[in-house]
Structures are given as C-alpha cells and as structure tokens.
C-alpha positions in Angstrom: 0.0 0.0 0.0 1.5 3.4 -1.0 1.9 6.6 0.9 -1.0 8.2 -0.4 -3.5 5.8 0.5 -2.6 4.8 3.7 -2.8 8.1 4.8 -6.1 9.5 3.0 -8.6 8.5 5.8 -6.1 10.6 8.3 -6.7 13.6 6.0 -10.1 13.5 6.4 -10.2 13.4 10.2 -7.0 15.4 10.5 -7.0 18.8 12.6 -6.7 20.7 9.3 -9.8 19.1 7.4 -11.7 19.7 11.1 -10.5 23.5 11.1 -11.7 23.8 7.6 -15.0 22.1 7.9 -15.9 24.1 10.8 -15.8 26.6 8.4 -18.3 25.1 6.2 -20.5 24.7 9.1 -20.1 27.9 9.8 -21.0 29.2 6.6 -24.1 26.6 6.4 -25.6 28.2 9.4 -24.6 31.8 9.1 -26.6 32.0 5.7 -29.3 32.1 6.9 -29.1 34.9 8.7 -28.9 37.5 6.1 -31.6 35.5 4.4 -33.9 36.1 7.4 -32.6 39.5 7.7 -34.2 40.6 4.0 -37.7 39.6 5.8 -37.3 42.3 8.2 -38.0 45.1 5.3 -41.4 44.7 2.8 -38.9 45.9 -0.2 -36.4 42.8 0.4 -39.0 40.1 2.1 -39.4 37.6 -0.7 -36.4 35.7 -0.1 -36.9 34.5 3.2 -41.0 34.2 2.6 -39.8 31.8 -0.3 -37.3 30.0 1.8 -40.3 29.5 4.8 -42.4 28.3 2.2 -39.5 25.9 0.9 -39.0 24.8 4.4 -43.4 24.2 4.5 -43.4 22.3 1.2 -45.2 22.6 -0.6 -44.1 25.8 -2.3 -47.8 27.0 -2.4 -47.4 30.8 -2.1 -49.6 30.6 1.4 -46.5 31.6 3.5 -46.9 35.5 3.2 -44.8 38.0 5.6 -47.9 40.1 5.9 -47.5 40.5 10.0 -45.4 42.7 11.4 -44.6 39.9 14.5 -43.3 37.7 11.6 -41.0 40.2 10.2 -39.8 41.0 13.8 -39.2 36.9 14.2 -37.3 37.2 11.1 -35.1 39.8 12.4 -34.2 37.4 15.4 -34.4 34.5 13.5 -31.3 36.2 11.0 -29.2 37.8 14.5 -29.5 34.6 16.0 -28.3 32.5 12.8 -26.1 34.8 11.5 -24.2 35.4 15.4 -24.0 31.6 15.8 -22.1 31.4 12.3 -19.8 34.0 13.0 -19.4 32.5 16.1 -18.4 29.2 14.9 -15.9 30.8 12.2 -14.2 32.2 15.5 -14.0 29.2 17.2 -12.4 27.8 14.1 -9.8 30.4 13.9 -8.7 31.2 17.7 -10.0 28.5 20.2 -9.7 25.5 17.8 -5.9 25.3 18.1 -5.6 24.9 21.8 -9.1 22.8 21.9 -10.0 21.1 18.8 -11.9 18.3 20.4 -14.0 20.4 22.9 -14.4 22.5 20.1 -15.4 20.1 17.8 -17.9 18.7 20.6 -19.7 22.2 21.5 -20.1 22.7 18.0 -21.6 19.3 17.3 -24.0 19.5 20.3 -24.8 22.9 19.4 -26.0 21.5 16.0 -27.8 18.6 18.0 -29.6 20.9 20.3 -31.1 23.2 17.3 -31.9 19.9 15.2 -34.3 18.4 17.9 -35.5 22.0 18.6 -36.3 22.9 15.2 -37.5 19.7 14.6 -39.8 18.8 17.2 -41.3 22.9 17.1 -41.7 22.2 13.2 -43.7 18.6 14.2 -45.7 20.2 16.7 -46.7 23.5 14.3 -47.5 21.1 11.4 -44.7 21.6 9.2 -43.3 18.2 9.3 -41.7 18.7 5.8 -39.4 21.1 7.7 -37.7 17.7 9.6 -36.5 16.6 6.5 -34.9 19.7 5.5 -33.5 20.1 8.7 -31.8 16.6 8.2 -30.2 17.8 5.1 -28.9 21.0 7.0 -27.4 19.0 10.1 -25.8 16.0 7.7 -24.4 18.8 5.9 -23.2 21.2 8.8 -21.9 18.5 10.8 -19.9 16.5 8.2 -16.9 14.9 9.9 -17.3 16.0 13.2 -19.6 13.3 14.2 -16.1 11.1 14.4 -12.9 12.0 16.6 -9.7 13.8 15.3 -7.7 10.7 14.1 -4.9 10.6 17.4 -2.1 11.0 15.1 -3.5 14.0 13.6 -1.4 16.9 14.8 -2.0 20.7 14.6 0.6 21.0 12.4 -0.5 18.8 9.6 
C-alpha cells in the first residue's frame, strides 16, 4: 500500500480538514441569517417568505410576511443565525488550536440541540416537511465532526 493511501482517511479526520470544515459549518448556518434579515423590510422580504415556504413544502405561495410579529421573528431568526455562524468561524480560527476536540464537541452539540429543537417545534406547528430539511442542513453542517480527530493527527499537519 502506497503513501497516499494509507494516509487519506487521516486527512479526512486530521486537525486541518476539522478546522476547515468548521468553516463550512459555519458558513451553512450563518446563511441564513442575512436570508432572514431581507424579511425584516417589505422591499427585500421575498427571499426569506420563499425560503419559509421551501421549508413548509409545498411551495404553495400561502407563506406570506404580511404580520409585522413575523417580520420581527425574522429579524431574530437572521441575528441569531447569522451570530452563531460568526461564532463558529471564531472558534475555528482562535479557540480550535488549543481545543480542537471540545471545540469540535460544542459545536456538534450545538448542531444537535437546534436539530431536535427545530424539529420537534416544526412537528408540533404542522410543518413536518421542515424535519426533513433540517436533516439535510445537520448531515451537511456536521460533516466529519460526528467522528474524533484521528490521534495522530497533529495541529501542524
């Protein structure tokens, strides 16, 4: 067995591919934000009342942004998403170094927590199509991190 391939499942749980895909998670879930953020103002709603109805399937045109409480969720609904992105991109840059495994952890059970959150509010407010988006969000966000840093995976690979 060559070089190469003996050490290509290391890459993928090395500290470097971790660092990195931390920040693809946090790009997945800051994206939302400014997404969210458009459904504050009626000029710039209509991406985030198509992504709700996305999220509601069927896209029916019945999700509307006609209430002022829902553009005021919206604005909470993008801080919230857009801070925990940024967050994460932090972490990733100066805390993952000294920590990568508790990072790595928090992160995932950050993930976790807003999956069975979302999921269960989206059960119990009859948008059950929503579950199966948000399985495609945390498979995506959470990549590699479900697994350990391979051991001999040092911060300087």
């Amino acid at each position: 067995m060559n070089e190469a391939t003996k050490n290509h499942p290391a890459k993928i749980r090395s500290h470097q591919f971790y660092k990195f895909w931390l920040k693809i998670t946090a790009i997945i879930i800051g994206s939302f934000g400014p997404v969210f953020f458009l459904g504050t103002m009626a000029s710039t709603l209509e991406p985030a009342r198509l992504t709700l109805d996305l999220l509601s399937w069927p896209v029916d045109g019945l999700t509307t942004y006609d209430s002022p409480d829902t553009r005021f969720l919206s604005a909470l609904t993008g801080g919230f998403l857009f801070g925990w992105g940024v967050m994460i991109w932090c972490l990733s840059v100066w805390v993952y170094d000294l920590a990568p495994d508790a990072v790595r952890r928090s992160v995932l059970i950050g993930i976790l927590s807003w999956f069975i959150l979302d999921s269960a509010g989206s059960f119990a407010s009859g948008n059950t199509s929503n579950v199966l988006f948000n399985i495609i969000v945390l498979l995506l966000a959470v990549g590699p991190l479900w697994l350990p840093i391979e051991k001999n995976s040092s911060s300087s690979n």
